[in-house]
N, C-alpha and C positions, 0 to 999 in steps of 0.2 A: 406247778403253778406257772401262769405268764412271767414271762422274766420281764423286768424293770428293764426303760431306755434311760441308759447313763451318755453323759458327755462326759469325754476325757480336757482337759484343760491344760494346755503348757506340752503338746504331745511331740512337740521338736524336743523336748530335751530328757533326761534319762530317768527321772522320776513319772515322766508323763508318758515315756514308752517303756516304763518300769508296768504303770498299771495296764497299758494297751496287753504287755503280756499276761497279766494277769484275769484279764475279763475276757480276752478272747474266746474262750470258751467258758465261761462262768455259768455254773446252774442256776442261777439268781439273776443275774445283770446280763444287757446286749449292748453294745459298744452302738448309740446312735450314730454319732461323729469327733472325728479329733478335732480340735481346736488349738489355735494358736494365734501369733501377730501376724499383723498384714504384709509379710515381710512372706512367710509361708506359707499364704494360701495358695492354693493349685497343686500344689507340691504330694507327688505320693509318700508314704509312708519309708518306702526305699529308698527316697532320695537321702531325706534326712535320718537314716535310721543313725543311733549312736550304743543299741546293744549290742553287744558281740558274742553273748552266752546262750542265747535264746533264739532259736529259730521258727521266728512267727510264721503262720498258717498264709499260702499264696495270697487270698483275697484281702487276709490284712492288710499285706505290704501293699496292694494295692489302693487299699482308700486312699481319699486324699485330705489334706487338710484344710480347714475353714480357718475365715480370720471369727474370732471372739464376737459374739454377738450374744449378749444376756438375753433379749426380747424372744431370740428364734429358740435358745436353749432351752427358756421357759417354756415352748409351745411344744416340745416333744419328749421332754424328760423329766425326768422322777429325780435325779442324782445329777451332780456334777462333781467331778473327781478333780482335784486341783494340785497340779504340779506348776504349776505359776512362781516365776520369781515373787518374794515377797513385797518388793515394791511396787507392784503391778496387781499383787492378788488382793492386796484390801480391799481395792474398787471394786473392781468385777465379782468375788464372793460376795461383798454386799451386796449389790444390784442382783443377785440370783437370789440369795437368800429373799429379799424383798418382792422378788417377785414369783416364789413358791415356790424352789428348789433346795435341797437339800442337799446342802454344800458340805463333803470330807475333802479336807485339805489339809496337804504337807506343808505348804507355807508356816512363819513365825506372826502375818499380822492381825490374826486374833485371837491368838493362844493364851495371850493374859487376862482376857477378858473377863468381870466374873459371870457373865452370865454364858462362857463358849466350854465347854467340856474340854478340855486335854484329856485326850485320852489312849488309855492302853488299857483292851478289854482283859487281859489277866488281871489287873490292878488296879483297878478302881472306875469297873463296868457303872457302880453304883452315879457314878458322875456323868451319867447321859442324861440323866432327868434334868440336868442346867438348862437343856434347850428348850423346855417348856417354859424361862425366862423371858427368852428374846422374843422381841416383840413380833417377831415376822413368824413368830410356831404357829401363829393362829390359821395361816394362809397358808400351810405346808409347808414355810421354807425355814431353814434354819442352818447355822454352821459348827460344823466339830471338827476340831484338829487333833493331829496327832503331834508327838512330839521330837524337839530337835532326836536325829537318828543317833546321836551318844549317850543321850541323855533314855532312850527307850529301850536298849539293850541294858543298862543297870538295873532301869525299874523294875523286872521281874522276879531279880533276885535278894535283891531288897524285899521286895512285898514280903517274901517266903520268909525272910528273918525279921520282917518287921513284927510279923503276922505270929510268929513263933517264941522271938526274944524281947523284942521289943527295941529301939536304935536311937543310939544317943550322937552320936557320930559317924559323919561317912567322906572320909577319903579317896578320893580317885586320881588315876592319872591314865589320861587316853591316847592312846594311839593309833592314828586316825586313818582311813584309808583316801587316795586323791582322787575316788568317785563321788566323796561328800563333799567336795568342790564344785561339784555339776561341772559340766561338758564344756570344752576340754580340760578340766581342771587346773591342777598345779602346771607352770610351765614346766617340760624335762627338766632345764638347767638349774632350775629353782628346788627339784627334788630328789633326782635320781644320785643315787651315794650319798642322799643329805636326809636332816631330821628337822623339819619347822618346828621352831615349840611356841606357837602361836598363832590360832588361829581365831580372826576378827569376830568379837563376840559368843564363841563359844563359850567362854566358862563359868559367864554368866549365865547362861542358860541353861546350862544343867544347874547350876546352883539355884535359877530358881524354880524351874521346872520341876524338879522332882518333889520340891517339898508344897508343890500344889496337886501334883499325880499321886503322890503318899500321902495325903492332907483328908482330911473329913468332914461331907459332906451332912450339913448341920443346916436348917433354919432354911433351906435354898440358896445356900452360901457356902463356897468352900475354905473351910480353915486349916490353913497348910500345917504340914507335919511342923513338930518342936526340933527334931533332931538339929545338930551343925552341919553342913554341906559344904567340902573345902574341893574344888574341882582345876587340874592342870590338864590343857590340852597341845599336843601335839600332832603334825603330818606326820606321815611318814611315807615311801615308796612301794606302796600295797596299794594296786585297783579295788578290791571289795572284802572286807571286814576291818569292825572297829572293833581293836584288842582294849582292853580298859586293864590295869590293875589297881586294886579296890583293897582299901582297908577300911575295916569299921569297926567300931565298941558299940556292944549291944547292951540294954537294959540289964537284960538277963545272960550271964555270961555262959553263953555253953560250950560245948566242947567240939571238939574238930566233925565227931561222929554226928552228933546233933545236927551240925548244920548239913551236910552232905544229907542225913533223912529228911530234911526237913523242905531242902532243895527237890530231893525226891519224890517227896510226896505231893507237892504243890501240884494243883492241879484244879483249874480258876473256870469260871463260869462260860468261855468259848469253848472249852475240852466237851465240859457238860454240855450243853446245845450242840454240839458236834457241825460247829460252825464250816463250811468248807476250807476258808484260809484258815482254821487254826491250825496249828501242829499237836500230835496225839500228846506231846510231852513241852512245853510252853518251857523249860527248862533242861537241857540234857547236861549231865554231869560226869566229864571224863575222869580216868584214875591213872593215866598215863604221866610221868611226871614234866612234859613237853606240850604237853595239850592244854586249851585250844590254840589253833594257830588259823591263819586267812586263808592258807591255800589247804587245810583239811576240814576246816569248821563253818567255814564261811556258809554253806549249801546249808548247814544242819537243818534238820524237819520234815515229817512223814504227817500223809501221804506227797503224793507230787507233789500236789496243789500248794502247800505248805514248805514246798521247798525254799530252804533262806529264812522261815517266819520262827526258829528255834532260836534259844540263845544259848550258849554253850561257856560252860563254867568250869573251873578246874586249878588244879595248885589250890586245894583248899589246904589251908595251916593258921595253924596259931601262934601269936609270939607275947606274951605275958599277957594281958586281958583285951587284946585286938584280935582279930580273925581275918585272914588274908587270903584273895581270894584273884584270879586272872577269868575275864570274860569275855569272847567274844560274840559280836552278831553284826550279821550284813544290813550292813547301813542303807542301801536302795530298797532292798526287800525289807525286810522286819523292821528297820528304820525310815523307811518309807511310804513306796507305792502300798506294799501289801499291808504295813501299818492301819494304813485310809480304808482299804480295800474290807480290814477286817472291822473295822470300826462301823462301816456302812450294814454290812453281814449281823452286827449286833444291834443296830438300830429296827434292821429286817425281821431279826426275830424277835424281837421288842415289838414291833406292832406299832412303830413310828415312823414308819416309809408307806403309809396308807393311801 
């Protein structure tokens, strides 16, 4: 099929050359132009690069960047990818939405909305249909987020025992890595040998995040999950993966074995469409009693393309009717760019990017 022109959005900074890695070669999507503030335009791609893991293709490094222009974006693209600080991204995603673009964005400023989908396609694909709400669906444009990156590595494994036992309770406590600070992140002196246990509006947000991404979609409204959502977040001195350890009391109380199958088995509507960014296993589940950890887990998911989009679970136990469990996943990739990247992939094969 012709591949889609996307604009990338926010491409000076690590979410926004999160997806440039990602699309550069996409069977779907062709990178029109980066975009940024008037502060980067001219600028090539190597000037400002800020990944250091990923070694993009010569002609990439060489585009250059534009300042933001919704009018121009609208006249050549299908998609706009948005890595936009959030206090900059409410405007500009509206004004594209408005004017016929179909906006996936990492940003927080329309994720509560109720007619925007938060979304994570293992977990609650069904919540795409929101965008047929907003008034701008009629003109092609519309916006879907994905969600905060601590709050989207829990949801999968959730879904699996929501979906199984049923969750009365969910305990967390994250520890964070200082990529999910964006570029340059934590200061050294502020991280290195130290533990922040505080970070500005995180715990909110998975608190309420998740119980709208677990929640059911009734009436063209979503009614968030019942469960308690009790969420502590921390820094910590790791550039990429967010480790969580997760307690929770399920409806149905099962046994340690139950959930590791149950983990197992999960396997959600991107697997099925055999979406590109999905990973073949949306869950991988180690038995080592060390695992997961950042610097071996962080990459997890097959094929390539999928590298980083797994989330990795492990230390499954029990201790009188809770279930205890350490997870992690890469907060730029799966928490991220590739987040958006797959979100857009599920609207494609949905037959809502026309």
């Amino acid at each position: 099929m012709k591949k889609m022109q996307v604009a990338v959005l926010g491409a000076t900074g690590i979410i926004g050359q999160r997806f440039v890695q990602l699309l550069e070669d996409h069977p779907w999507f062709d990178i029109q132009g980066l975009y940024a503030s008037e502060r980067s335009e001219g600028k090539k791609l190597r000037e400002v690069n800020k990944v250091k893991d990923h070694l993009f293709m010569p002609a990439t490094m060489d585009r250059k960047v534009e300042q933001i222009n919704p009018t121009k974006i609208a006249k050549s693209c299908r998609i706009a990818f948005s890595g936009l600080p959030s206090e900059i991204a409410k405007e500009f995603e509206s004004q594209l939405a408005e004017a016929g673009v179909a906006v996936f964005s990492n940003a927080a400023s329309h994720r509560m909305r109720d007619d925007v989908p938060l979304l994570i396609p293992e977990v609650n694909s069904k919540h795409l249909d929101l965008i047929k709400k907003q008034p701008t669906f009629s003109k092609g444009g519309f916006i879907v987020t994905n969600a905060n990156c601590s709050t989207t590595g829990l949801a999968p494994p959730l879904k699996a025992m929501q979906d199984a036992f049923g969750l009365e309770q969910v305990v967390v406590s994250t520890y964070q890595a200082v990529s999910g600070a964006g570029y340059p992140g934590v200061p050294s002196l502020d991280i290195l040998g130290n533990v922040v246990p505080y970070i500005n509006g995180e715990e909110e947000k998975m608190e309420a995040e998740i119980l709208k991404m677990l929640g059911t979609l009734k009436g063209g409204k979503v009614e968030d999950a019942k469960f308690e959502m009790f969420a502590s977040c921390a820094r910590v001195p790791v550039i990429n993966g967010h480790l969580e350890s997760v307690l929770v009391r399920c409806t149905k109380e099962p046994s340690t074995d139950d959930v590791i199958k149950a983990m197992h088995k999960f396997r959600a509507e991107p697997q099925k469409l055999e979406l590109p960014t999905a990973p073949k296993k949306a869950i991988i589940v180690r038995d080592e009693p060390d695992r997961p950890q950042p610097q071996w887990d962080a990459d997890a998911g097959e094929p390539a393309r999928a590298r980083g989009m797994a989330v990795t679970v492990g230390r499954i136990r029990k201790k009188d009717n809770y279930v205890k469990f350490f997870l992690l996943s890469h907060n730029t990739l799966r928490g991220g760019a590739g987040g958006s990247v797959l979100n857009a992939e599920l609207a494609c094969a949905k037959g809502m990017l026309k």
